[in-house]
PDBQT receptor file of N, H, CA, C and O in Angstrom, charges set to zero:
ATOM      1  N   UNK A   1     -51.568  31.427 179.326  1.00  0.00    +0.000 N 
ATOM      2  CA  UNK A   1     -51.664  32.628 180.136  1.00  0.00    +0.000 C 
ATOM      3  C   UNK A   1     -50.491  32.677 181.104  1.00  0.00    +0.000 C 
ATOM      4  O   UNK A   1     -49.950  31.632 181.466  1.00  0.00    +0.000 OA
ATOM      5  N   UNK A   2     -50.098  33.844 181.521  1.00  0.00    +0.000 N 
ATOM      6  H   UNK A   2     -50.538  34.693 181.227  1.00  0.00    +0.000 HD
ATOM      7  CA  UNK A   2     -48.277  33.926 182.163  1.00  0.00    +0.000 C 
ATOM      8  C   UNK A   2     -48.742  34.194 183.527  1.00  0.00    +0.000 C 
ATOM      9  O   UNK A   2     -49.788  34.840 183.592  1.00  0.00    +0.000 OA
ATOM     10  N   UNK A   3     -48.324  33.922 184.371  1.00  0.00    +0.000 N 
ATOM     11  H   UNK A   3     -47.474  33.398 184.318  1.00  0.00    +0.000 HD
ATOM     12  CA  UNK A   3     -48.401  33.870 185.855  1.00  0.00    +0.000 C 
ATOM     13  C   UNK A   3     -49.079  35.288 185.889  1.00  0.00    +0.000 C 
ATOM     14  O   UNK A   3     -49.038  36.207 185.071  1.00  0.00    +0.000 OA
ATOM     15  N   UNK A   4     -49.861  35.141 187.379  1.00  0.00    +0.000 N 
ATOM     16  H   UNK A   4     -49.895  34.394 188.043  1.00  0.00    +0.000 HD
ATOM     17  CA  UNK A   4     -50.734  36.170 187.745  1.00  0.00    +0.000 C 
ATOM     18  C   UNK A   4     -49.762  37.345 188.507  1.00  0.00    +0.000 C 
ATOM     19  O   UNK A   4     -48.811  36.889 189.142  1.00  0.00    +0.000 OA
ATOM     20  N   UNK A   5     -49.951  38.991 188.489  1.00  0.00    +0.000 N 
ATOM     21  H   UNK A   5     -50.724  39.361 187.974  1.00  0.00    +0.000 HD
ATOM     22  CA  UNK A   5     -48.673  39.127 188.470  1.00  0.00    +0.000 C 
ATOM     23  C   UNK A   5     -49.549  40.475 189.623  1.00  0.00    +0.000 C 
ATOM     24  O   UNK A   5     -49.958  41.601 189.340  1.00  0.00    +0.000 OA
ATOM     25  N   UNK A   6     -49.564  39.522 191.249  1.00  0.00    +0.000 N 
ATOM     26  H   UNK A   6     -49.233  38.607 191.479  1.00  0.00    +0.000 HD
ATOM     27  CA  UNK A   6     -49.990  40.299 192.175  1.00  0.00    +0.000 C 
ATOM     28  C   UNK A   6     -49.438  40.555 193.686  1.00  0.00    +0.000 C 
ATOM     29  O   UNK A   6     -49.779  40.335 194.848  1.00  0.00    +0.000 OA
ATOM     30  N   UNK A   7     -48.224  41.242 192.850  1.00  0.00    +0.000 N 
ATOM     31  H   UNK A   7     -47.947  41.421 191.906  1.00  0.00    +0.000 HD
ATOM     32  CA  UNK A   7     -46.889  41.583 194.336  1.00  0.00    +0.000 C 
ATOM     33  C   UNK A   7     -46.679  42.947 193.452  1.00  0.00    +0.000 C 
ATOM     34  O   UNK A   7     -46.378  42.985 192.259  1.00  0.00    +0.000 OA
ATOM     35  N   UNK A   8     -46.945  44.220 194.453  1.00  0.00    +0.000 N 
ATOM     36  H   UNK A   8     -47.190  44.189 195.423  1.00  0.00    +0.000 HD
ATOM     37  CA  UNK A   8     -46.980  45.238 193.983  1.00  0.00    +0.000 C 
ATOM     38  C   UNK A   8     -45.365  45.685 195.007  1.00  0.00    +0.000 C 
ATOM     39  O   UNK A   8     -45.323  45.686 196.237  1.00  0.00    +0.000 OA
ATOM     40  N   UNK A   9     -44.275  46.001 194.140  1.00  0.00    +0.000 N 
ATOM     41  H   UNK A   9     -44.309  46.000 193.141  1.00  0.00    +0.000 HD
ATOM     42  CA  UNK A   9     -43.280  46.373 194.881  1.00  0.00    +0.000 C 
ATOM     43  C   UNK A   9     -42.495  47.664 194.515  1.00  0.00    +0.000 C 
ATOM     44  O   UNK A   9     -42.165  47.815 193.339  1.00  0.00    +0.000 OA
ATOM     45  N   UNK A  10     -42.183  48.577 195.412  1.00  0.00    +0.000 N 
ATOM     46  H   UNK A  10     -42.452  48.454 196.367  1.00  0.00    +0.000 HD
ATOM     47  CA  UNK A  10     -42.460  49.975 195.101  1.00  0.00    +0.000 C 
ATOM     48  C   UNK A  10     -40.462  49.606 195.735  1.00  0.00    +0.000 C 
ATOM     49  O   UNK A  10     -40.113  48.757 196.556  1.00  0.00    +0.000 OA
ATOM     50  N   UNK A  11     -39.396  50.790 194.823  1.00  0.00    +0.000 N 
ATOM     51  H   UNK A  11     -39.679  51.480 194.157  1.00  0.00    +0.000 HD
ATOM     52  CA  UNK A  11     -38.266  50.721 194.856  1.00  0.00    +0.000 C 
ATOM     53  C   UNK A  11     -37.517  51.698 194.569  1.00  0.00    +0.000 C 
ATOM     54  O   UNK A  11     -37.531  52.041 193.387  1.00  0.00    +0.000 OA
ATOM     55  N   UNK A  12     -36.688  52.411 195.460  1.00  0.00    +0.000 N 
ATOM     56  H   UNK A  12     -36.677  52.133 196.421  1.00  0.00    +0.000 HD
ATOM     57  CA  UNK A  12     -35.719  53.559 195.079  1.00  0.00    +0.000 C 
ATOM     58  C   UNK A  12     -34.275  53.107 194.098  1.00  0.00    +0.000 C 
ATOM     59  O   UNK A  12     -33.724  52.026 194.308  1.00  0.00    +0.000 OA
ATOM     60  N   UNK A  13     -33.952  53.712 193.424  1.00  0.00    +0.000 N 
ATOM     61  H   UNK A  13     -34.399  54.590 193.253  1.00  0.00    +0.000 HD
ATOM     62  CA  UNK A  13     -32.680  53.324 192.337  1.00  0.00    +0.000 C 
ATOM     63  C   UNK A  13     -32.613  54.943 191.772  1.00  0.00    +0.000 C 
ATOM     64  O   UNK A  13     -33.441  55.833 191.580  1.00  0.00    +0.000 OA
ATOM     65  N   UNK A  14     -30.520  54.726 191.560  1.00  0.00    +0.000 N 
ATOM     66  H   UNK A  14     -29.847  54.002 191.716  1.00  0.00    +0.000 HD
ATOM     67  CA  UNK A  14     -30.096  55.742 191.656  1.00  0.00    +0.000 C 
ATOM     68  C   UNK A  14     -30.795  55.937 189.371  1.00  0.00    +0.000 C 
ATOM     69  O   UNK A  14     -31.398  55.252 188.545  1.00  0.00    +0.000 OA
ATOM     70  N   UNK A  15     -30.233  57.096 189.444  1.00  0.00    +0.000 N 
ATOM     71  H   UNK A  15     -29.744  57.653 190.115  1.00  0.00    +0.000 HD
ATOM     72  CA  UNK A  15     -31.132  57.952 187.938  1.00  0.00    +0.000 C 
ATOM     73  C   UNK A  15     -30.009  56.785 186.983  1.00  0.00    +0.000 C 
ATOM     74  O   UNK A  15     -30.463  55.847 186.326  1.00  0.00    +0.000 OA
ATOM     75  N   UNK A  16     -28.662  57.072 187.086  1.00  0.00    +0.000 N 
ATOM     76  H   UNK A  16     -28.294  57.833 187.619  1.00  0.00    +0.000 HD
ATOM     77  CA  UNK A  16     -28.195  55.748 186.351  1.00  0.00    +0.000 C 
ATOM     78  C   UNK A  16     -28.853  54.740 185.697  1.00  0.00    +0.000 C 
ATOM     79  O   UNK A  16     -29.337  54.608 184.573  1.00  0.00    +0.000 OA
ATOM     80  N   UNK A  17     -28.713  53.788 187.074  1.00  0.00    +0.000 N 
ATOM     81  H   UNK A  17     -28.320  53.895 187.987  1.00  0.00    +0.000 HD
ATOM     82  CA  UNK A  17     -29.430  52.579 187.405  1.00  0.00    +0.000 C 
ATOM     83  C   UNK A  17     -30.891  53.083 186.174  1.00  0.00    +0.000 C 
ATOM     84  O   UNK A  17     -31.033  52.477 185.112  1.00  0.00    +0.000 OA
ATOM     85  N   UNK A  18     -31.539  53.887 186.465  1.00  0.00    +0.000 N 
ATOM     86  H   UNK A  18     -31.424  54.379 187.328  1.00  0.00    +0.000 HD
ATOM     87  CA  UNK A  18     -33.226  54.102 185.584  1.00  0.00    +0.000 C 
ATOM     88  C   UNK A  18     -33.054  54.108 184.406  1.00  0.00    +0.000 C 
ATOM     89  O   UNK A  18     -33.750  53.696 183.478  1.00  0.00    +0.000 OA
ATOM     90  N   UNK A  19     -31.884  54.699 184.454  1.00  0.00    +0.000 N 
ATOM     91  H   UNK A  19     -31.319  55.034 185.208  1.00  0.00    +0.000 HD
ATOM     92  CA  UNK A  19     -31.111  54.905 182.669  1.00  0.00    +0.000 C 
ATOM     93  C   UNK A  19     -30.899  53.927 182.097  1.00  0.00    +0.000 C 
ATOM     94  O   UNK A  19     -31.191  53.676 180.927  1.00  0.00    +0.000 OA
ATOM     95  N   UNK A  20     -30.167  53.015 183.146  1.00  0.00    +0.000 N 
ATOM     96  H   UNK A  20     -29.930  53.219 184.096  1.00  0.00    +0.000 HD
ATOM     97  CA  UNK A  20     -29.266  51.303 182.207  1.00  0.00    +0.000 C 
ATOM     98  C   UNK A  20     -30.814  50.569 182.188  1.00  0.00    +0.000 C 
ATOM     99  O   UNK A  20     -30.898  49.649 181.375  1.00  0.00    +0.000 OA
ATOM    100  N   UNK A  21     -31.700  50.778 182.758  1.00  0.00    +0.000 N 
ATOM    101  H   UNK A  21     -31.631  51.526 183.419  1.00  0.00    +0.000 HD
ATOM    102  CA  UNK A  21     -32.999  49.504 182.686  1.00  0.00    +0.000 C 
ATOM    103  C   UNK A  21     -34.106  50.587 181.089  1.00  0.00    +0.000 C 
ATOM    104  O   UNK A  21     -34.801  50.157 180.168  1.00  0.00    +0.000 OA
ATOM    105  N   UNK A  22     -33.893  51.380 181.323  1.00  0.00    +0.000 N 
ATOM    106  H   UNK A  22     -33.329  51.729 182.071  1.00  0.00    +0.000 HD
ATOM    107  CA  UNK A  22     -34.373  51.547 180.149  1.00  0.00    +0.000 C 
ATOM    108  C   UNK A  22     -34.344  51.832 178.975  1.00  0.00    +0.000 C 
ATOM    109  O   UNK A  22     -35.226  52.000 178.133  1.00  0.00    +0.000 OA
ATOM    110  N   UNK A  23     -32.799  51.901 178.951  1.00  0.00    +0.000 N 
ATOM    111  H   UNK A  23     -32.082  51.765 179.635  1.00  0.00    +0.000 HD
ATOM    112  CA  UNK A  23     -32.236  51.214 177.525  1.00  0.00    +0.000 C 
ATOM    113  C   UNK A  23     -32.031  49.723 177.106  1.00  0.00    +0.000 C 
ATOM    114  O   UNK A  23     -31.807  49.350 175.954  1.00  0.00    +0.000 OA
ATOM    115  N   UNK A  24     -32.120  49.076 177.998  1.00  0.00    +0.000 N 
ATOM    116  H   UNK A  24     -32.302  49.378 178.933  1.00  0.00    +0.000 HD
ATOM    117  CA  UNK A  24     -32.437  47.628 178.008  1.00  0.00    +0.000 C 
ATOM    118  C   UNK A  24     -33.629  47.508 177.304  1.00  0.00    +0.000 C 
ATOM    119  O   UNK A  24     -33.703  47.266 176.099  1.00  0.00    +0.000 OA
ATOM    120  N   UNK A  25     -34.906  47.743 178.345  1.00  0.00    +0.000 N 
ATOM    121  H   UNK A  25     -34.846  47.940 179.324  1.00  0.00    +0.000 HD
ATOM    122  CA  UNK A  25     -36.205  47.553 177.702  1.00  0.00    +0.000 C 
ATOM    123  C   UNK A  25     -36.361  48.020 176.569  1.00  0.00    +0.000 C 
ATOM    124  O   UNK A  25     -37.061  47.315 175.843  1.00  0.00    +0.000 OA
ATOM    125  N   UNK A  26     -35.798  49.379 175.921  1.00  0.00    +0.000 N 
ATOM    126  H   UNK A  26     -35.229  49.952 176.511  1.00  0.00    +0.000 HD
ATOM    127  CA  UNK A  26     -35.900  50.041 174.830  1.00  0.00    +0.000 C 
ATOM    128  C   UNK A  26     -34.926  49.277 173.533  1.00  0.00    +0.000 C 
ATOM    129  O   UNK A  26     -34.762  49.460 172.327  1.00  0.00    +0.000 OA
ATOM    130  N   UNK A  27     -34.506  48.499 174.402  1.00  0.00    +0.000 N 
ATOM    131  H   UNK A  27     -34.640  48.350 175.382  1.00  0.00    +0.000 HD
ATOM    132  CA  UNK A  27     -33.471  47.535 173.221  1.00  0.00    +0.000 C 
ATOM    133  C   UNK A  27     -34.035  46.321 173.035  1.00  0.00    +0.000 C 
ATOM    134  O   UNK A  27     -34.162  45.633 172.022  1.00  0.00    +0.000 OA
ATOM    135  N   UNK A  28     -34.382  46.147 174.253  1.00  0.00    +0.000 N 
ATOM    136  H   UNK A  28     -34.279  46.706 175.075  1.00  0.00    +0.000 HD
ATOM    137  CA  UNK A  28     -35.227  44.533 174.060  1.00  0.00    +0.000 C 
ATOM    138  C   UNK A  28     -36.615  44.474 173.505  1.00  0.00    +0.000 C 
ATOM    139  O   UNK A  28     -37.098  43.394 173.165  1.00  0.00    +0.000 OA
ATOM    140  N   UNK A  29     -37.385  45.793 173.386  1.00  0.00    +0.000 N 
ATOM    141  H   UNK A  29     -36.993  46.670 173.662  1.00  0.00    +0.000 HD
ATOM    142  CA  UNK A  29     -38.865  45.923 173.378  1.00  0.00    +0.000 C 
ATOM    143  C   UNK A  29     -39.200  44.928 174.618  1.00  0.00    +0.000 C 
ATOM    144  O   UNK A  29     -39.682  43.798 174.538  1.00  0.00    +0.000 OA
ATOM    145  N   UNK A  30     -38.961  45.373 175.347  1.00  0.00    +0.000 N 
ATOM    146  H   UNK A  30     -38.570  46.290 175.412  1.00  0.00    +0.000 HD
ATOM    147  CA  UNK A  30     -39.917  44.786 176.965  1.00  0.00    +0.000 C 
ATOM    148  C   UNK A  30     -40.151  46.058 177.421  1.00  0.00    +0.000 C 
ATOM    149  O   UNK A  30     -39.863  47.178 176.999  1.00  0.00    +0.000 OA
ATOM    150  N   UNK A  31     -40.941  45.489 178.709  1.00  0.00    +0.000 N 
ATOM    151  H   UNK A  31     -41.175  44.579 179.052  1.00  0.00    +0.000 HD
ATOM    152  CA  UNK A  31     -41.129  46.365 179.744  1.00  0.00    +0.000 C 
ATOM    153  C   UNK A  31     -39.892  46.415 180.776  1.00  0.00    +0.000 C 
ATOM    154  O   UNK A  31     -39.134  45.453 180.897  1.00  0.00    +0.000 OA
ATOM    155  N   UNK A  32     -39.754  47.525 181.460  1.00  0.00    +0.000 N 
ATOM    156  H   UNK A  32     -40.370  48.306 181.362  1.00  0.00    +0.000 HD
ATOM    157  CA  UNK A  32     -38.957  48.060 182.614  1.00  0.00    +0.000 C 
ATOM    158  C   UNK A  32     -39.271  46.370 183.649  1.00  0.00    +0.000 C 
ATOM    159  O   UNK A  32     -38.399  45.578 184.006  1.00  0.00    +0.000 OA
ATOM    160  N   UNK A  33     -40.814  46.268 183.903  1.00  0.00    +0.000 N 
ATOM    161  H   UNK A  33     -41.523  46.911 183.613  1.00  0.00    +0.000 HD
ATOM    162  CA  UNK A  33     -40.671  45.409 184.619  1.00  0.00    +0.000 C 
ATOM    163  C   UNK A  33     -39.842  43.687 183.895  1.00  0.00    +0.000 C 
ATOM    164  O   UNK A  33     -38.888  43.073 184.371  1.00  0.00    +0.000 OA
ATOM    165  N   UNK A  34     -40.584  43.386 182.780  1.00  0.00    +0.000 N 
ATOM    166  H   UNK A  34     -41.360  43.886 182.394  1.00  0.00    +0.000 HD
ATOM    167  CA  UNK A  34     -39.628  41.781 182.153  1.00  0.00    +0.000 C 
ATOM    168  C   UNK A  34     -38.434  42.846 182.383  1.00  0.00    +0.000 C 
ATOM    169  O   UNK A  34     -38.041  42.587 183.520  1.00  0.00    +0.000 OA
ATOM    170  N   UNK A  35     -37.800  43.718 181.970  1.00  0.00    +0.000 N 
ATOM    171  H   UNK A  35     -38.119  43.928 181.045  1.00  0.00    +0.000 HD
ATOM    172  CA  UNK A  35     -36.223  43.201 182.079  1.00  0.00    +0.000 C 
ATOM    173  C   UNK A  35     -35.888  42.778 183.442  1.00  0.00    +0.000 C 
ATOM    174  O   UNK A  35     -34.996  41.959 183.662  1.00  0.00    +0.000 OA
ATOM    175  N   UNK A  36     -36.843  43.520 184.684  1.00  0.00    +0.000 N 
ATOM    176  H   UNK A  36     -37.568  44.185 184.506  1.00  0.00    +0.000 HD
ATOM    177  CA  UNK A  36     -36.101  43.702 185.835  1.00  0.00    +0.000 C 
ATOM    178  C   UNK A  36     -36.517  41.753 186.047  1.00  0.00    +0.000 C 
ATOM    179  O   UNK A  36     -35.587  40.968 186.228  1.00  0.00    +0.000 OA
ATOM    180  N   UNK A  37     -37.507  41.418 186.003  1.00  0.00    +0.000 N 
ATOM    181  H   UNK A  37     -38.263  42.055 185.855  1.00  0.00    +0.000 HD
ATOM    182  CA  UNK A  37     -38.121  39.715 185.951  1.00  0.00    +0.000 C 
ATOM    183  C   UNK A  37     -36.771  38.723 185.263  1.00  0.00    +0.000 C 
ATOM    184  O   UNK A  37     -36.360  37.643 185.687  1.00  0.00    +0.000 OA
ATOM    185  N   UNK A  38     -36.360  39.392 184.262  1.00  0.00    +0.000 N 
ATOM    186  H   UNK A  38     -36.694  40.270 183.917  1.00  0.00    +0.000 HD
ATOM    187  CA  UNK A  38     -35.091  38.585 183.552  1.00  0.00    +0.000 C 
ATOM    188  C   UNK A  38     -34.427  39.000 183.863  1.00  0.00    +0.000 C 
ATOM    189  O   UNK A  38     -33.740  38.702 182.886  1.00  0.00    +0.000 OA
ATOM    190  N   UNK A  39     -33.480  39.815 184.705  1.00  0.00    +0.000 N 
ATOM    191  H   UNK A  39     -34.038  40.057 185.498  1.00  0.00    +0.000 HD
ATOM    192  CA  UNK A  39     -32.061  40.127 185.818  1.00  0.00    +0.000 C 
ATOM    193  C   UNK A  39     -32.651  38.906 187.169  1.00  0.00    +0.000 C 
ATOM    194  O   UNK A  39     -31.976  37.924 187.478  1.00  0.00    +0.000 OA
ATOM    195  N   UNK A  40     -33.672  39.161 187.661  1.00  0.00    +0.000 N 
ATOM    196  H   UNK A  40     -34.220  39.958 187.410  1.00  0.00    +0.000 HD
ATOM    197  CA  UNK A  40     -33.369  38.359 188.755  1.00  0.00    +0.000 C 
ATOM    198  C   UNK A  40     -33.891  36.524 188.175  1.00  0.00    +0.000 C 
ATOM    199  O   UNK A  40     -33.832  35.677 189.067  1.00  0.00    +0.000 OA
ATOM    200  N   UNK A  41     -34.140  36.263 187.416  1.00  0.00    +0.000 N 
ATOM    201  H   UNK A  41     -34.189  36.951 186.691  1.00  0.00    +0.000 HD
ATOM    202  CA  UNK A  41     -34.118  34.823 186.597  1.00  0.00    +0.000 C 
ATOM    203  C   UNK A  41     -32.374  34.831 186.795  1.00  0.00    +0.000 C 
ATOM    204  O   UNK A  41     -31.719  34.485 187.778  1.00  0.00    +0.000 OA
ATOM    205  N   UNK A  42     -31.957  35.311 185.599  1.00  0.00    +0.000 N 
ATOM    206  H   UNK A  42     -32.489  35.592 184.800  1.00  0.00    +0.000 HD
ATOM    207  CA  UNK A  42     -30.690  35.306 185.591  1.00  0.00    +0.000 C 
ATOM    208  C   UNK A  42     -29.286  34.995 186.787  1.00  0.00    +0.000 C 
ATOM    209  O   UNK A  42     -28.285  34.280 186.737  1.00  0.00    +0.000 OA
ATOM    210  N   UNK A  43     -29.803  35.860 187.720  1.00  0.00    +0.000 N 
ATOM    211  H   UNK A  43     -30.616  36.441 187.761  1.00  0.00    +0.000 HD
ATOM    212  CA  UNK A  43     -29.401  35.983 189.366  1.00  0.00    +0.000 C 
ATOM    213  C   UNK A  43     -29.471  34.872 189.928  1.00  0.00    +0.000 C 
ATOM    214  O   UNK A  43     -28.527  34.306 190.480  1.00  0.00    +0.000 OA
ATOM    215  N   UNK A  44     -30.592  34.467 189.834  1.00  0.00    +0.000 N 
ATOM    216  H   UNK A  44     -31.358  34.927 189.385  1.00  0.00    +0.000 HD
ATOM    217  CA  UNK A  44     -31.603  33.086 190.418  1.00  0.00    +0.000 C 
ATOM    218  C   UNK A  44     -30.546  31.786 190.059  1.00  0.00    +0.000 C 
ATOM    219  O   UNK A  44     -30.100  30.888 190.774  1.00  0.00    +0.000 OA
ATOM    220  N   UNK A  45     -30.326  32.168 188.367  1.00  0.00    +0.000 N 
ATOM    221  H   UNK A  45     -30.688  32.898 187.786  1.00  0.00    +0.000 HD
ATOM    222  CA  UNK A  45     -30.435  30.648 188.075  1.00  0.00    +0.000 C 
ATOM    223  C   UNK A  45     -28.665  30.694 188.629  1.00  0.00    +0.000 C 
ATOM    224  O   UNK A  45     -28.186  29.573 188.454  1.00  0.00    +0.000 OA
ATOM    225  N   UNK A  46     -27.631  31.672 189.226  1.00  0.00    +0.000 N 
ATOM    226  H   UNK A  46     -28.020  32.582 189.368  1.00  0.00    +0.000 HD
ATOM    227  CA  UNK A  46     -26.620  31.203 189.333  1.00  0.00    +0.000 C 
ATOM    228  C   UNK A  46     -26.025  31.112 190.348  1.00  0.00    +0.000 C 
ATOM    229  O   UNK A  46     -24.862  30.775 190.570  1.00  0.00    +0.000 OA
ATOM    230  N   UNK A  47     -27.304  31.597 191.378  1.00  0.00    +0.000 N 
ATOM    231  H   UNK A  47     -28.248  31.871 191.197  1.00  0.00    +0.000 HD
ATOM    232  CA  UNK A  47     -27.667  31.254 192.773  1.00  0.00    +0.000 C 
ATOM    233  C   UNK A  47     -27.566  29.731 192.947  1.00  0.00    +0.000 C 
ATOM    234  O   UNK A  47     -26.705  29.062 193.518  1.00  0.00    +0.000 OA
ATOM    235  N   UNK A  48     -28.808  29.328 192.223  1.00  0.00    +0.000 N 
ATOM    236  H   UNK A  48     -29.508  29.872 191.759  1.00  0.00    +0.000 HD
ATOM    237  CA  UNK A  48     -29.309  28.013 192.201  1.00  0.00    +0.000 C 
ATOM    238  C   UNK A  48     -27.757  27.028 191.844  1.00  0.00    +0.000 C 
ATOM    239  O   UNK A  48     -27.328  26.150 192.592  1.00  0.00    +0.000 OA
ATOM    240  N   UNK A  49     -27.186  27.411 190.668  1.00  0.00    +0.000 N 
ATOM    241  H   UNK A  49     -27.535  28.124 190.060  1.00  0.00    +0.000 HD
ATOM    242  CA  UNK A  49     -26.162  26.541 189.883  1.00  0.00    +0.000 C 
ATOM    243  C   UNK A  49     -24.803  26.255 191.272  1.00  0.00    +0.000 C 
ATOM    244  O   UNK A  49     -24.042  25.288 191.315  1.00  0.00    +0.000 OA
ATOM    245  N   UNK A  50     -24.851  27.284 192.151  1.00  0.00    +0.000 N 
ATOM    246  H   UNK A  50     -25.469  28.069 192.116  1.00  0.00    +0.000 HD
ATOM    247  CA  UNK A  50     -23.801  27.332 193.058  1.00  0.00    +0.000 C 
ATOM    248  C   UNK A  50     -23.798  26.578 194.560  1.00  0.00    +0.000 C 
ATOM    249  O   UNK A  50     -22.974  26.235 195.408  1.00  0.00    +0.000 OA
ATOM    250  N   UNK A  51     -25.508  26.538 194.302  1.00  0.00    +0.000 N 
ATOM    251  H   UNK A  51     -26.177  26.817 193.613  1.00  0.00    +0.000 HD
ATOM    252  CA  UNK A  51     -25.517  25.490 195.816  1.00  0.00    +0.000 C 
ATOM    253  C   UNK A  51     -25.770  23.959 195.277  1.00  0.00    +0.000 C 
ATOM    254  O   UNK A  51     -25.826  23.025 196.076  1.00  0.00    +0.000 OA
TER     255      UNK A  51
Protein backbone atom coordinates (compact mmCIF):
# COMPACT_ATOMS: atom_id res chain seq x y z
CA UNK A 1 0.00 0.00 0.00
CA UNK A 2 1.70 3.63 -1.10
CA UNK A 3 1.89 6.25 1.50
CA UNK A 4 -1.25 7.84 2.88
CA UNK A 5 -1.74 10.82 0.78
CA UNK A 6 -3.24 13.58 3.42
CA UNK A 7 -1.74 17.18 2.57
CA UNK A 8 -4.34 18.80 0.55
CA UNK A 9 -2.38 21.66 -1.40
CA UNK A 10 -4.24 24.07 -3.50
CA UNK A 11 -1.74 26.09 -6.30
CA UNK A 12 -1.83 28.85 -8.94
CA UNK A 13 0.35 28.03 -12.32
CA UNK A 14 0.51 29.92 -15.38
CA UNK A 15 -2.01 27.92 -18.45
CA UNK A 16 1.52 26.86 -20.00
CA UNK A 17 2.88 25.43 -17.04
CA UNK A 18 -1.04 23.26 -16.99
CA UNK A 19 -0.26 22.46 -20.51
CA UNK A 20 3.52 21.02 -20.01
CA UNK A 21 2.09 18.82 -16.77
CA UNK A 22 -0.48 17.44 -18.78
CA UNK A 23 1.12 16.27 -21.54
CA UNK A 24 3.47 14.64 -19.31
CA UNK A 25 0.77 12.75 -17.45
CA UNK A 26 -0.91 12.09 -20.80
CA UNK A 27 2.46 10.64 -21.95
CA UNK A 28 3.31 8.92 -18.93
CA UNK A 29 -0.33 7.58 -18.13
CA UNK A 30 -0.06 9.16 -14.56
CA UNK A 31 -1.84 11.50 -12.82
CA UNK A 32 -1.24 15.43 -12.89
CA UNK A 33 -0.52 14.76 -9.28
CA UNK A 34 2.56 11.49 -9.70
CA UNK A 35 4.04 13.66 -12.29
CA UNK A 36 4.04 16.73 -10.06
CA UNK A 37 5.33 13.84 -6.90
CA UNK A 38 8.13 12.79 -9.59
CA UNK A 39 9.42 16.57 -10.46
CA UNK A 40 9.89 17.23 -6.88
CA UNK A 41 11.63 13.46 -6.17
CA UNK A 42 13.71 14.46 -8.94
CA UNK A 43 14.43 18.14 -7.41
CA UNK A 44 14.90 16.43 -4.06
CA UNK A 45 17.26 13.93 -5.06
CA UNK A 46 19.72 16.79 -6.54
CA UNK A 47 19.16 18.89 -3.67
CA UNK A 48 20.16 16.05 -1.55
CA UNK A 49 23.29 14.94 -4.08
CA UNK A 50 24.67 18.70 -3.59
CA UNK A 51 24.88 19.01 0.12
Amino acid sequence: MGKSKDVSLQLRIAQETADKLQECADALSLSRTEVIEQGIDLIHKQVVEKQ
